[in-house]
C-alpha positions, 0 to 999 in steps of 0.5 A: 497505386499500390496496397499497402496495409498500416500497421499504424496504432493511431488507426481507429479500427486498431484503436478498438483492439488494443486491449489484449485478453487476459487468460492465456488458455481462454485465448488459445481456446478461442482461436481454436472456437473462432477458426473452426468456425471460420473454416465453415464459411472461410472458403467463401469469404477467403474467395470474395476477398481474393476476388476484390483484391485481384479486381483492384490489382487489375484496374489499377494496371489497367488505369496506368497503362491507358495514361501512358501516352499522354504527356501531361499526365506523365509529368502528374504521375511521375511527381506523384510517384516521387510524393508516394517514394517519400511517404513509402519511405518514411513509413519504412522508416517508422514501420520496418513492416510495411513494404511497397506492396502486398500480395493476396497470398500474404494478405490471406496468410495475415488474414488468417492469424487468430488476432485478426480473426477473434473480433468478426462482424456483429452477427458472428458475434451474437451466433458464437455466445447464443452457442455459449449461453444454450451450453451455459442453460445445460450446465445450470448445475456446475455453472463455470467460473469467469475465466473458463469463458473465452475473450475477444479484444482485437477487431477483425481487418476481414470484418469491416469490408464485408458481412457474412450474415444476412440481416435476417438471420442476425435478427434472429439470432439476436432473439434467440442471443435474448432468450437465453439471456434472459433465461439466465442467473443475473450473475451469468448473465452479466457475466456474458454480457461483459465477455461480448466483444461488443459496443457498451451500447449494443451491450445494454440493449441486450440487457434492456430487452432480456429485462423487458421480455423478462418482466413480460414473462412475469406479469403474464404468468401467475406468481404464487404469493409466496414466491412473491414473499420469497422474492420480496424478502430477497430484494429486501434483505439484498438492499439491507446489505448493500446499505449496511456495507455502505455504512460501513465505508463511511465509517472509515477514519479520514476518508474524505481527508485523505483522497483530497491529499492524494490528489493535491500532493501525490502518493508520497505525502499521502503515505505519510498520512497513511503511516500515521493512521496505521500507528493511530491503530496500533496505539488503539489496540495497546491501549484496549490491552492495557486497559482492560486487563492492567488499568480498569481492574487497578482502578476498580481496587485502588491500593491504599495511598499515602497520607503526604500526596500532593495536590495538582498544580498545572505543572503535571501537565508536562512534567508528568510528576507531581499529582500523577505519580500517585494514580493508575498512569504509572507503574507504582501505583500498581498492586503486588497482590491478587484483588478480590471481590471483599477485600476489605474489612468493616471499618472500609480500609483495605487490608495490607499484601502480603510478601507472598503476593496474596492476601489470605484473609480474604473470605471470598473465594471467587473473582480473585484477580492476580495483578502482578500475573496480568500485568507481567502477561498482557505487557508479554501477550500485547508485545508478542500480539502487535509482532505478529500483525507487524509481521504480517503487515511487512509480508503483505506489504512486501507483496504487495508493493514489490510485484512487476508493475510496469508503468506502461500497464499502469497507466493505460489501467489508469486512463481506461478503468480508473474513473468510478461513474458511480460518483455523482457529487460534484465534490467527489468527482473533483476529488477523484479527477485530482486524483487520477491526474496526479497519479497520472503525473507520477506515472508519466514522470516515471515513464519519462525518466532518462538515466543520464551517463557521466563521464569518469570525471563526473562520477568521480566528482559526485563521489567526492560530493556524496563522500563529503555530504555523508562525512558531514551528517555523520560526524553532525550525528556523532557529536549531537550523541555525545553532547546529549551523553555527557548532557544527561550525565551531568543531569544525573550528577545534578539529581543525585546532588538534590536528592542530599538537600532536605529543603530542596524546591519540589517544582523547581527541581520537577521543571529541571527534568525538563531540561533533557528532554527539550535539548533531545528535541531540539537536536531532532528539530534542526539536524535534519535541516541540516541533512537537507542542505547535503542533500542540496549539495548532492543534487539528485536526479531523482526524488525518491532516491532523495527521500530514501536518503534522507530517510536514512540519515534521519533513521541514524540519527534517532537510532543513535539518540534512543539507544543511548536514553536506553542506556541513561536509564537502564544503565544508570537510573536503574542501576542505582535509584537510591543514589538520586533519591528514588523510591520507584525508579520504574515510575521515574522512566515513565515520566522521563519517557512521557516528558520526551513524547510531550516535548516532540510533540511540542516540538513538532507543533513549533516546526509546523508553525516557523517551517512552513506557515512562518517560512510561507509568509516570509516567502510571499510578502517579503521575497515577492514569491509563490513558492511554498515549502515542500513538505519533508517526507522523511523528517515527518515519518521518522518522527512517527517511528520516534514517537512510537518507539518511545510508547513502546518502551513505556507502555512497561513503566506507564500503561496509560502512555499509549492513550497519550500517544492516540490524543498526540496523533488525532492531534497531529494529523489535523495539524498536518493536514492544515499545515500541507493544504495551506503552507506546502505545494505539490513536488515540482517533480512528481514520482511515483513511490510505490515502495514507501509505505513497505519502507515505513513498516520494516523500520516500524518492525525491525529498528523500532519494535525490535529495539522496544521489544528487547529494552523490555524483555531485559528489564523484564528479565535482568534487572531488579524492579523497586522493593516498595513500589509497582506489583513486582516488589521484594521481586528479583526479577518481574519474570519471577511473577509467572514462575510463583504463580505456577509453583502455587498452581502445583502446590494447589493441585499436584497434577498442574505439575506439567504446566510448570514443567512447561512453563520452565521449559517454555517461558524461563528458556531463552531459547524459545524466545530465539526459535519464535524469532526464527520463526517469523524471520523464516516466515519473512524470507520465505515469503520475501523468495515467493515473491521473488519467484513470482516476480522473475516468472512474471519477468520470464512470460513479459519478455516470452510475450515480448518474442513472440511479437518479435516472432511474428514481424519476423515472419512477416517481413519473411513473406513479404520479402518472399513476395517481393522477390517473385514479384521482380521477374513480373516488374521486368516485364512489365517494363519491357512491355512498356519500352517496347 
């Protein structure tokens, strides 16, 4: 029969080695190590091996020509020739490599490339990291990094048949392999340890007995006491540590909830929920701001309020008028003047600002606080603080999510060294193998996905299709903006027709003004079934491009219904307050925004229960199905951005807005979840959407922030605040507050004159605000063509691996063919021989 050597990947012995090294300069440093020590002992063992190949050459001729005369075992060889031309065939057929027959010389030649010399017998192995650890223990001072030592993956073919050392010598090794482990840090201990290309077995035994001849050493030897204090307190105070970061994981919001989403549902969900949680801190952080610096100073110095206030009646609760109008939620109840320690008189009534800002009777001279400067600064320094991490959380992201990550290398990372074995409880393992098997689906269903190729009538149908779904949600779009235009119009007529009747009803007319608010949310409530239903007609192929559809069309339909309430009530509200009978229109935004973030919540709580708990009911007990609703990715996340957006536009008007918007999202993630677990099954194709949560951060960053951040910068800056309400009052713009402040610094002290140059220039200078802007824009693209760089060179050494392989078959099939052509004059005769 002949040789022929399987290059077949299912083989056990190449099974062990398909994990390749990772640093490159490791590797060529080890094949460099690893045949100059083969070269000591190349010749012999080369010879051996040649040898025996040439003796199964030999006796395979031989057995073949003694079965020449017999007739019967002619009739056997020839069928069994005719059964090896068939296999031979086919292997040639799954491997263009594998040839009929291998010669000595090629099989020296193969036998010779450094991937089938790194992994050797065992012995040779323990004699080339006992050279590395007695170089190690001489360079105890400049100890190297990991990755300066090289790594063996691949098994030898060489290794198997054969065993260069004696069993004594490698037991000898082995101990001297011990003792210089043994006389190692615990770092470079491990450290060699998980470089051995050993079994993990072999490789705890080592450990155990460099640990065992190690405790030896220290009980026979005489520890002075306070070395072992030293130690003592070492071990102590290493345990504290890892207890107190294991306390702090702990402590990490929603841990448990979140794994068992992931691994019921899958990363696209689970990004949802993620969302929700990075917004939970964003509104923490705007609430620590605002409260510390604008909330808790009113509150400690309540101004004086007036004698007619009305009493709380249940009604507040949504309207958000009424009772709360006259406390520290709204930006009336604010001060215009610096509080002080002794404002007040003897007869206990707090004194009357002045048109200045300042009161000058006050006898204290220390702990003055100027409210209308924190409150102009903390709105500036949280807006500018909450841009920053935005931008920087885009970045990361970006680089994060947008690097080569082929689905290949992933999944192989996730079945050989995604499972924790620290995990012991039952609940936890069950949750972490939900988990990997889910994500394990995702990745084969990306590994698998097939583009189908229409033909020109089919591309033009679809087109057709797309052309007709998007008519439909844009026009939807167009005419719900319009209705909510002229609805709130209207809305406006009717208050200003109120503001004229003096016994108007007080309650009637504050449940009116909920009118707007409740038709806003149901459009945002049913339009995007609608946008469904073309995506239904659409038919895509993939889901993640559904989503991304969807996410658009959601995202058109928000952006147009904030901007045109930014327009109601800074065009109209604003502009003329008086004309609908307002004293502080600033508090009336508030509660219109608090109103709206109220209602979508609601809302949102409706959609959860007729949606999916409703529609789960209907589908099991009257359609007779087990089908559940699949839970709306997009729909969920940009009523978030919505809900977020509205917090930042009225985090200005009502300071209190974002602890409103904490209570709402605590509320609504247990809500959800429930909701998910109970109502809503897993996506029948599951996908892998490794880009959603970037996705998520540049809407929260550039439609929703940045439309927020510029509502606020032109009130700020454009518009007039109210004469008798608010710290901005008898004001033409809230930006003068900063510039009074700093014309009364320079008049205190003449040599602040710089600062108020500087202020002119910085602050009053729009022109600062676009170069900040281009800043973090040139910071993003900068970042962005990094990342980009990185990708195409990634890109570039992938598909140089990728030659190089094609390189060696190449090479390969070169000398097996080389082989064949000396090997044809030997074949002819041979056969002569045998004719004759």
């Amino acid at each position: 029969m002949a040789q022929n050597v399987n290059f077949d990947l299912n083989h056990p012995l190449i099974e062990a080695g398909l994990e390749s090294p990772v640093d490159e300069e490791g590797v060529h440093d080890s094949f460099s190590q690893l045949i100059a020590e083969q070269s000591q002992n190349g010749g012999l063992s080369d010879a051996i091996e040649l040898q025996q190949l040439q003796r199964q050459l030999d006796e395979e001729d031989r057995d073949n020509v003694a079965c020449l005369s017999s007739p019967e075992h002619d009739f056997r060889e020839r069928r069994q020739m005719r059964r090896d031309v068939e296999w031979q065939d086919n292997e040639e057929q799954a491997d263009p490599l594998i040839g009929e027959r291998w010669s000595s010389a090629t099989m020296k030649v193969l036998s010779s490339m450094p991937s089938r010399t790194i992994g050797r017998s065992r012995g040779a192995i323990i004699s080339q990291y006992y050279n590395r650890t007695m170089q190690l223990r001489r360079r105890r001072q400049s100890r190297p990094a990991i990755r300066d030592f090289s790594r063996s993956a691949r098994p030898s073919i060489r290794g198997y048949g054969m065993e260069v050392d004696s069993t004594d010598a490698e037991v000898s090794k082995r101990d001297r392999l011990v003792n210089n482990l043994q006389n190692l840090s615990v770092s470079d201990r491990v450290r060699m340890l998980r470089g051995m290309p050993l079994s993990v077995a072999e490789k705890s035994e080592l450990r155990s007995l460099a640990l065992q001849k190690e405790k030896h050493t220290l009980s026979g030897s005489q520890i002075p006491c306070c070395s072992q204090l030293k130690y003592y307190i070492i071990i102590g105070a290493r345990h504290s540590w890892y207890s107190w970061l294991n306390f702090l994981h702990s402590l990490q919001l929603w841990q448990v909830a979140l794994k068992t989403v992931s691994g019921r549902f899958g990363t696209g969900v689970l990004s949802y929920f993620l969302f929700l949680k990075t917004l939970l801190f964003f509104n923490f952080f705007l609430f620590l701001v605002t409260g510390a610096f604008m909330v808790l100073p009113q509150a400690v110095h309540p101004p004086v309020l007036p004698a007619g206030r009305s009493s709380f009646s249940g009604l507040e609760l949504l309207t958000g008028a009424g009772y709360f109008s006259d406390t520290v939620m709204y930006y009336g109840y604010y001060s215009n003047y610096t509080l002080r320690k002794s404002c007040r008189d003897d007869g206990g009534v707090q004194n009357v600002s002045l048109s200045n800002g300042t009161r000058l009777d006050c006898v204290s001279k220390h702990l003055s606080y100027n409210m209308p400067l924190a409150y102009f600064f903390t709105i500036g320094v949280a807006f500018f603080i909450t841009c920053i991490i935005l931008v920087y959380s885009m970045s990361k992201s970006f680089g994060q999510s947008f690097r080569i990550d082929k689905s290949h290398s992933i999944l192989a990372m996730k079945v050989l060294c995604s499972w924790d074995f620290k995990v012991i409880k039952k609940t936890s393992v069950k949750l972490m193998s939900e988990n990997i098997s889910t994500q394990l689906k995702e990745l084969l269903a990306e590994v698998n996905q097939k583009h189908v190729k229409n033909t020109a009538c089919q591309k033009l149908w679809r087109l057709m299709v797309h052309g007709l779904a998007w008519t439909i949600c844009i026009g939807s779009t167009t005419a719900c903006v319009l209705a909510i235009y002229y609805f709130s119009g209207n809305m406006h007529k009717k208050l200003q027709q109120s503001s004229r009747i003096a016994d108007n009803n007080l309650l009637l007319t504050e449940a009116s003004l909920l009118a707007l608010p409740v038709v806003v949310s149901l459009i945002n409530l049913l339009l995007p079934g609608l946008f469904n239903l073309a995506a239904w007609m659409e038919d895509y192929e993939s889901p993640s491009v559904r989503t991304y559809v969807a996410i658009c069309r959601n995202l058109m339909l928000k952006v147009s219904v904030l901007g045109l309430l930014c327009y109601h009530w800074l065009g109209r509200v604003a502009a003329d307050p008086e004309d609908i009978g307002l004293k502080c229109w600033e508090s009336f935004v508030g509660q219109e925004l608090y109103r709206f973030l109220l209602m979508d919540f609601i809302f949102t709580l409706l959609d959860t229960l007729f949606g999916e708990f409703l529609w789960r009911l209907f589908s099991e007990k009257v359609l007779k199905r087990r089908r559940k609703p699949v839970f709306d990715i997009a729909r969920n996340v940009l009523e978030l951005i919505y809900g977020q957006t509205l917090a930042w536009l009225g985090v200005l008007f009502t300071p209190l807005l974002p602890a409103v918007q904490i209570i709402k999202l605590f509320l609504l993630f247990y809500i959800k979840k429930s909701s998910v677990m109970m109502n809503c099954q897993a996506p029948r194709k599951p996908y892998r959407v490794s880009q959603m949560t970037t996705v998520f951060i540049t809407l929260l960053c550039f439609p929703s922030f940045l439309g927020a951040s510029v509502c606020v910068t032109i009130t700020m800056w454009s518009i007039t605040p109210s004469s008798s309400c608010g710290p901005f009052r008898e004001l033409k713009t809230m930006f003068q507050a900063g510039k009074r402040w700093v014309e009364e610094l320079e008049k205190d002290n003449p040599n602040l004159s710089v600062l108020a140059r500087a202020h002119s220039y910085l602050v009053e200078n729009p022109f600062f605000l676009f170069v900040g802007a281009g800043i973090f824009l040139i910071v993003i693209y900068f970042h962005s063509q990094v990342v980009d760089g990185q990708r195409k060179i990634i890109s570039l050494l992938q598909e140089q691996i990728e030659n190089e392989g094609e390189d060696k078959k190449f090479l390969i099939t070169r000398l097996q063919s080389i082989h064949e052509k000396k090997r044809t004059p030997a074949r002819r005769l041979t056969s002569q021989d045998f004719s004759c």
